[in-house]
LUMLUMDREN-2810 file (N, C-alpha, C; in Angstrom, 1 decimal):
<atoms>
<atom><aa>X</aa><ch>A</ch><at>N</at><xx>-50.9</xx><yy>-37.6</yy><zz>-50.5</zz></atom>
<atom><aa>X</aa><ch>A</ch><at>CA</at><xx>-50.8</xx><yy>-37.0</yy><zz>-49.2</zz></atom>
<atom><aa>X</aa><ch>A</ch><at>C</at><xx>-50.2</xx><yy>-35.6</yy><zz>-49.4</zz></atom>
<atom><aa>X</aa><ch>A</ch><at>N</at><xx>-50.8</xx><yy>-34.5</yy><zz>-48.6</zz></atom>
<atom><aa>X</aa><ch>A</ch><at>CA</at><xx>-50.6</xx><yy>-33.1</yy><zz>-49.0</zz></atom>
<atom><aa>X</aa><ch>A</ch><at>C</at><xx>-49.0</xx><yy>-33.3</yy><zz>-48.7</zz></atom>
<atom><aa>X</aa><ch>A</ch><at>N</at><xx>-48.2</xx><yy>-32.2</yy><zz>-48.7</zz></atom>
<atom><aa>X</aa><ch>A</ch><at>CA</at><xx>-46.7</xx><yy>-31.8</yy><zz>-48.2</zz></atom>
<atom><aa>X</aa><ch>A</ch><at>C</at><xx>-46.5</xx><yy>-31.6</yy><zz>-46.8</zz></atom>
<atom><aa>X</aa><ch>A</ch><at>N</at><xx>-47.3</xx><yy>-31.3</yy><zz>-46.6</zz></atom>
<atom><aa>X</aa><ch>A</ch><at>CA</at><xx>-47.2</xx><yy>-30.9</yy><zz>-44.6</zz></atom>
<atom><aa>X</aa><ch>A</ch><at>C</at><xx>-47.3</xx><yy>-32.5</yy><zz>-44.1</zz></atom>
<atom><aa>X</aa><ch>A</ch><at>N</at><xx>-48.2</xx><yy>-33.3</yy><zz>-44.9</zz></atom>
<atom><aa>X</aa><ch>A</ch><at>CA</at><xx>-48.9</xx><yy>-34.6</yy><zz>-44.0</zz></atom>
<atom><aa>X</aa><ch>A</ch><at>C</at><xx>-47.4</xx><yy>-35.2</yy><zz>-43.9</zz></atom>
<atom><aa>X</aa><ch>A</ch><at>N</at><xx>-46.5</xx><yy>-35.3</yy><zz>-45.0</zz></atom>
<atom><aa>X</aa><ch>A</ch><at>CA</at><xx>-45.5</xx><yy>-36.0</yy><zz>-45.1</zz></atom>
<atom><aa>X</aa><ch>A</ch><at>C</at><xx>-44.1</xx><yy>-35.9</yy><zz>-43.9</zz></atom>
<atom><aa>X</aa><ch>A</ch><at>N</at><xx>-44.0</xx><yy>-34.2</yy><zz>-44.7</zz></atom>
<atom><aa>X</aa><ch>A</ch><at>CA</at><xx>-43.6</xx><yy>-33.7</yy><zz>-43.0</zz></atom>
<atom><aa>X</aa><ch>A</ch><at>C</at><xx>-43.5</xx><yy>-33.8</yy><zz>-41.9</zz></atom>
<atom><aa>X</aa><ch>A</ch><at>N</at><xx>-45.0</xx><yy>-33.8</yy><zz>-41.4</zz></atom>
<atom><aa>X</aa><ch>A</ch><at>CA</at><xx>-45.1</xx><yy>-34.2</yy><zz>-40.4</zz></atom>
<atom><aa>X</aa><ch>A</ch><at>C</at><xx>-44.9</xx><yy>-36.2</yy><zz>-39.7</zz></atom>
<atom><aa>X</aa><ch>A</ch><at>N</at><xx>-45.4</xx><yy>-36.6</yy><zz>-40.6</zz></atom>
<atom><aa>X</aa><ch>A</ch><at>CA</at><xx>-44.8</xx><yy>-38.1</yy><zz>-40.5</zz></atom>
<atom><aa>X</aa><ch>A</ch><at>C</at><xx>-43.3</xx><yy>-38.5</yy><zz>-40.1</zz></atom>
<atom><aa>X</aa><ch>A</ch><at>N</at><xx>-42.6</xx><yy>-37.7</yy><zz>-41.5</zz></atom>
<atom><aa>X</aa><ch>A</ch><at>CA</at><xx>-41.3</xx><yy>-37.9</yy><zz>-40.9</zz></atom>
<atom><aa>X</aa><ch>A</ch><at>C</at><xx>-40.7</xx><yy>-37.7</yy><zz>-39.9</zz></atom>
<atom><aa>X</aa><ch>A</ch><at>N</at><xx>-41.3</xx><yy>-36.3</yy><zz>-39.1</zz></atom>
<atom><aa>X</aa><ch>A</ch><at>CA</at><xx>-40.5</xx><yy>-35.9</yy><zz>-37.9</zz></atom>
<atom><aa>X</aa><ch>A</ch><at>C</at><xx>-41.1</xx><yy>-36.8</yy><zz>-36.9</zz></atom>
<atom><aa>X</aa><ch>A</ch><at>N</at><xx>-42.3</xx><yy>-36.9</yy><zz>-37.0</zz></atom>
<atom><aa>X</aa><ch>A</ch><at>CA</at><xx>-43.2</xx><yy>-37.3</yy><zz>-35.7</zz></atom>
<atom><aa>X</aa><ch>A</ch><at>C</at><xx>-42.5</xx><yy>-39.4</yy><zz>-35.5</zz></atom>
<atom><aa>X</aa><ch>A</ch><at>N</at><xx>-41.8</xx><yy>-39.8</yy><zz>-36.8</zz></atom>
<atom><aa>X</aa><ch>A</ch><at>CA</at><xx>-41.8</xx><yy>-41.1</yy><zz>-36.8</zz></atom>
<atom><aa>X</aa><ch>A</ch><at>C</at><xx>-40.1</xx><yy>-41.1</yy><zz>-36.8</zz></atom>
<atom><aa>X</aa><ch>A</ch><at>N</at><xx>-39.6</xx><yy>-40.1</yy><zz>-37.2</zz></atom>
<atom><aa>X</aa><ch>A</ch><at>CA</at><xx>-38.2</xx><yy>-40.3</yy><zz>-37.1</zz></atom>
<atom><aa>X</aa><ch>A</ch><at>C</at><xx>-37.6</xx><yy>-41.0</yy><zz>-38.5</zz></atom>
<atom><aa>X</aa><ch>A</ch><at>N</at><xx>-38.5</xx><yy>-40.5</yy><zz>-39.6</zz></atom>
<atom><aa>X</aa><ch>A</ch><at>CA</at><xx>-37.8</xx><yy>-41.3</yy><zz>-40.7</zz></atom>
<atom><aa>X</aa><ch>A</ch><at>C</at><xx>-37.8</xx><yy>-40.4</yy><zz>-41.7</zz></atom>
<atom><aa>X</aa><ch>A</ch><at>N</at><xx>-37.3</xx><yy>-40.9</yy><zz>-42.9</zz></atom>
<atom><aa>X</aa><ch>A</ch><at>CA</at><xx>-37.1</xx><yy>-39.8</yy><zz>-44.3</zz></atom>
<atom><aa>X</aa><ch>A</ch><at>C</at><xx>-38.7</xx><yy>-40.3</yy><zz>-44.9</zz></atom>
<atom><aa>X</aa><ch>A</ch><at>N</at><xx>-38.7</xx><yy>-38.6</yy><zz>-45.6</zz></atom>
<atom><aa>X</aa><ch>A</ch><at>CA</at><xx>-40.1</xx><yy>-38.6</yy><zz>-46.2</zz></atom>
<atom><aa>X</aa><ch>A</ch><at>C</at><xx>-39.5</xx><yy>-38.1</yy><zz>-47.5</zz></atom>
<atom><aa>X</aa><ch>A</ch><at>N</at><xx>-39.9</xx><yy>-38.2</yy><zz>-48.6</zz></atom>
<atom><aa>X</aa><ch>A</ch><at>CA</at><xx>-40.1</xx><yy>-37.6</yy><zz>-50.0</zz></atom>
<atom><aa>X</aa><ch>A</ch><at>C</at><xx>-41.1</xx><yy>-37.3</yy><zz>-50.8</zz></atom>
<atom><aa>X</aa><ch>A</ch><at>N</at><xx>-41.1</xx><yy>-35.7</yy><zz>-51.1</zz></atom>
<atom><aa>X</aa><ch>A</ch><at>CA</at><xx>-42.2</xx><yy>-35.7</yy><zz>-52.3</zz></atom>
<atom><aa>X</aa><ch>A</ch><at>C</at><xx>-41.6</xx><yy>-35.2</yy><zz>-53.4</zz></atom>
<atom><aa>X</aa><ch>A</ch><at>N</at><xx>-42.9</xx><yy>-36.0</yy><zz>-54.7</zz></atom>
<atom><aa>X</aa><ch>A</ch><at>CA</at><xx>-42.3</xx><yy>-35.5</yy><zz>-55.5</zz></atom>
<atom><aa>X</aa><ch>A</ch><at>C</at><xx>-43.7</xx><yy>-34.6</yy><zz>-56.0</zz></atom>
<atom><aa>X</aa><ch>A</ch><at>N</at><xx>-43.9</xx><yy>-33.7</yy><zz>-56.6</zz></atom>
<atom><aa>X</aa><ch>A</ch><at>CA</at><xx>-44.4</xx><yy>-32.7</yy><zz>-57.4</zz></atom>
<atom><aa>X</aa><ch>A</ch><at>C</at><xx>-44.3</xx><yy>-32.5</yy><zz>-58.7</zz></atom>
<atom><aa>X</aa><ch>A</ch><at>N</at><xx>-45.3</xx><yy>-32.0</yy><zz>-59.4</zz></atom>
<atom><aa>X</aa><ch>A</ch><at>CA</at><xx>-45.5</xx><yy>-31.2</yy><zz>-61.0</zz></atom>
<atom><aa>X</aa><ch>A</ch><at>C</at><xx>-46.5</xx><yy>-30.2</yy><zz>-60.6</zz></atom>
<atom><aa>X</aa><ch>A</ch><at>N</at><xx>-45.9</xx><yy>-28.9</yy><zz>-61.2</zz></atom>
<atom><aa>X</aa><ch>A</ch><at>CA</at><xx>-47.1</xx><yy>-28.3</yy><zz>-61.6</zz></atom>
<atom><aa>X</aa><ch>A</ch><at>C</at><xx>-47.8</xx><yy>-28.7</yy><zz>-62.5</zz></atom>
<atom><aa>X</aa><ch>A</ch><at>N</at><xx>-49.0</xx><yy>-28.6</yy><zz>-62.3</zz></atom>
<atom><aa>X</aa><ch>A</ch><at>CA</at><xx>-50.3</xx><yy>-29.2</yy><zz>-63.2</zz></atom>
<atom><aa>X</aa><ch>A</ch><at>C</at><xx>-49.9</xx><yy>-28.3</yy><zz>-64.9</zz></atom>
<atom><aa>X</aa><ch>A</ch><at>N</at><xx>-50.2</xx><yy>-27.3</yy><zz>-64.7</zz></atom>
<atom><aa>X</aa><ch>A</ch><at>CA</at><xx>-50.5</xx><yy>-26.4</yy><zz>-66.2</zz></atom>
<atom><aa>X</aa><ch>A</ch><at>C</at><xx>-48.6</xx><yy>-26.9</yy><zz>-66.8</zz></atom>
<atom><aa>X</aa><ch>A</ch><at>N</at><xx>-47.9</xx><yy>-26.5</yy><zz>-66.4</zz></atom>
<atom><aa>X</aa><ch>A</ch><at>CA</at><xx>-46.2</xx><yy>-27.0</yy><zz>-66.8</zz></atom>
<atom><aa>X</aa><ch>A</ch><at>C</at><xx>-46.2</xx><yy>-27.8</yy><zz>-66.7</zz></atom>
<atom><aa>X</aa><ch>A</ch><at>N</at><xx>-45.7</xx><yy>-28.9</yy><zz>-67.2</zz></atom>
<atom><aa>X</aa><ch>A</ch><at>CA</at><xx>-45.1</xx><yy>-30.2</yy><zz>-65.9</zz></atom>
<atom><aa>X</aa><ch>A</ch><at>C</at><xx>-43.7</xx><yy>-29.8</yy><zz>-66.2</zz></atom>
<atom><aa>X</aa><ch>A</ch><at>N</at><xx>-43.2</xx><yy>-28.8</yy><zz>-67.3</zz></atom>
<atom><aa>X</aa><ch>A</ch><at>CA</at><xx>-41.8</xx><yy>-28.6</yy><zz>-66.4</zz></atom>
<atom><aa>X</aa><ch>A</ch><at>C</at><xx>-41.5</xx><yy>-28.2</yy><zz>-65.5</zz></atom>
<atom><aa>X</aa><ch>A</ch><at>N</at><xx>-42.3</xx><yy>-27.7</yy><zz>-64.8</zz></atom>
<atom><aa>X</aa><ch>A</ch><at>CA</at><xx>-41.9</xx><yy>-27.4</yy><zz>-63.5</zz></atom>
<atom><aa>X</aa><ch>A</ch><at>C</at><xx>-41.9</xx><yy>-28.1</yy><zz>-62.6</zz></atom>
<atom><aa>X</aa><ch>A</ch><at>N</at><xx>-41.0</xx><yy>-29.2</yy><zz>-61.9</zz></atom>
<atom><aa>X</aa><ch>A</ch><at>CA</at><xx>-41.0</xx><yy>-30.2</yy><zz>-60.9</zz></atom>
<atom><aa>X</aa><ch>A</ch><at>C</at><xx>-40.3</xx><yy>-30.0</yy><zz>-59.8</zz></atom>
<atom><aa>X</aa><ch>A</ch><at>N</at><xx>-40.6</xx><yy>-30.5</yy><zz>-58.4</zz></atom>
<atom><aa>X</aa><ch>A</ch><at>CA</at><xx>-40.5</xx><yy>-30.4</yy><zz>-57.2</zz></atom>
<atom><aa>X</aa><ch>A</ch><at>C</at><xx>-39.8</xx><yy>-31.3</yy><zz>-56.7</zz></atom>
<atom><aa>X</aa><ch>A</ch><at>N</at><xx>-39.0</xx><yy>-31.3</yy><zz>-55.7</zz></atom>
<atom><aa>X</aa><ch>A</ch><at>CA</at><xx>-38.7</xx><yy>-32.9</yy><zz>-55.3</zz></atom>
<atom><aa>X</aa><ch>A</ch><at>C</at><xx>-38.1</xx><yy>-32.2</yy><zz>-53.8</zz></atom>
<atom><aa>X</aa><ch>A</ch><at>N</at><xx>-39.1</xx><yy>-32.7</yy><zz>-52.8</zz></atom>
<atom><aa>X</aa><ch>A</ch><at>CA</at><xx>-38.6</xx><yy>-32.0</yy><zz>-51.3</zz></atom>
<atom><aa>X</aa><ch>A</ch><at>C</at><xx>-38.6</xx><yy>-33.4</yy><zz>-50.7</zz></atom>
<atom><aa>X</aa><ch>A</ch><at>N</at><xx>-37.2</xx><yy>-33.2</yy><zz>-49.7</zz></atom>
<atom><aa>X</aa><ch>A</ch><at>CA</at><xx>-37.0</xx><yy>-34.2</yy><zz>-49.0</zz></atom>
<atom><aa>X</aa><ch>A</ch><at>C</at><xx>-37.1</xx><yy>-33.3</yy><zz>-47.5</zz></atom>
<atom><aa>X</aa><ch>A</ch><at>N</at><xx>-37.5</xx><yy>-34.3</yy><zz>-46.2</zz></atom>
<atom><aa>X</aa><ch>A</ch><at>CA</at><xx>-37.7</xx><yy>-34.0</yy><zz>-45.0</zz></atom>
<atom><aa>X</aa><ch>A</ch><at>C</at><xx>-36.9</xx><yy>-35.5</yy><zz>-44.5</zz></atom>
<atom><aa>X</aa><ch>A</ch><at>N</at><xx>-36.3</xx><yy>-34.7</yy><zz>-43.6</zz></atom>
<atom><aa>X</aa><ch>A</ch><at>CA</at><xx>-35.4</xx><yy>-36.1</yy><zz>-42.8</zz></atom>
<atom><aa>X</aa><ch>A</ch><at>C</at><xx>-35.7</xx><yy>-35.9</yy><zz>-41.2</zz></atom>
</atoms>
C-alpha cells in the first residue's frame, strides 16, 4: 500500500499506521514513517 493509502487510513480510522521503506538501488537507505 502506497504511503498516502496508509495515511489516510490512519486518520480516517483513528489508529496508528507504519511504514516501512528501502530504497530499491541502496537498501541503505531506509524509511520508517509513522502517522498517528
Amino acid at each position: 500500500m502506497p504511503t498516502p493509502g496508509v495515511a489516510y487510513l490512519a486518520k480516517s480510522t483513528n489508529q496508528a499506521g507504519l511504514v516501512i521503506s528501502a530504497h530499491i538501488i541502496d537498501l541503505v537507505i531506509m524509511a520508517l514513517k509513522f502517522f498517528y
